[in-house]
N, C-alpha and C positions, 0 to 999 in steps of 0.2 A: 634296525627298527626305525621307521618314521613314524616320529611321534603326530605329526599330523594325519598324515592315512588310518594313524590305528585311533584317532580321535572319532575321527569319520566315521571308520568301522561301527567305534562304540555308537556313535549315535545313532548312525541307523538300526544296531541290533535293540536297542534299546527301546527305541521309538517305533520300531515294527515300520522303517520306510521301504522296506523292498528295495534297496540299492539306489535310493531319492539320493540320499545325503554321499553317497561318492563323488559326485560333479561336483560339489558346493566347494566356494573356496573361505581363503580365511575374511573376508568379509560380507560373509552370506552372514544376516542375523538370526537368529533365533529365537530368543524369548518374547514373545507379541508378535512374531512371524510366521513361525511353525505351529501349527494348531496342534500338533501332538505334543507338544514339549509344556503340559500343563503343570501345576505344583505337585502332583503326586506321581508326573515321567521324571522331575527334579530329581524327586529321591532316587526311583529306578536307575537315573544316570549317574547319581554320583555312587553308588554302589557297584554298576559296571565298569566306572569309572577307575574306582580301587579295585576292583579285584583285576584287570586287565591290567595296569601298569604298577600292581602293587605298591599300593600309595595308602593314604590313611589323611582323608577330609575331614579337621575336625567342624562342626556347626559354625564357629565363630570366623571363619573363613571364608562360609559361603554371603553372597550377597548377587543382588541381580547382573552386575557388570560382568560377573564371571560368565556368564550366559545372555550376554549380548549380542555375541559373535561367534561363530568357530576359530575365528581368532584369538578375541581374549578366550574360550575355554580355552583352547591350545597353549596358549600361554602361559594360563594356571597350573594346567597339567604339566608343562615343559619345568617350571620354577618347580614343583613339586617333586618333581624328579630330579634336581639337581640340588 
């Protein structure tokens, strides 16, 4: 498993991009970049987010830096996984 592809994955399934977010690397940003990644696709992702890597986000965790980048998400997700 590449935890990064399957981040990708998420986010394009998530965000309805039609296979946009496959090219992106880990310094593509996203939050004030991506017009679909608004406060209520937040929620939608971080819910694909657990249920795809079987993880559990609690609210005090989340903060804007996590979704800055496909990198810091990946990173979060990476840490939450180990």
């Amino acid at each position: 498993m590449d935890p990064m592809l399957d981040v990708l994955r998420t986010l394009d399934g998530a965000l309805s991009l039609g296979g946009r977010a496959l090219v992106w690397t880990r310094d593509t940003p996203l939050l004030g970049a991506v017009p679909e990644l608004d406060s209520m696709a937040v929620v939608s992702l971080i819910t694909s987010l657990e249920e795809r890597f079987g993880i559990s986000i609690d609210d005090d965790e989340i903060d804007a830096s996590i979704f800055g980048s496909v990198g810091s998400l990946a990173d979060f997700v990476a840490t939450k996984l180990s």
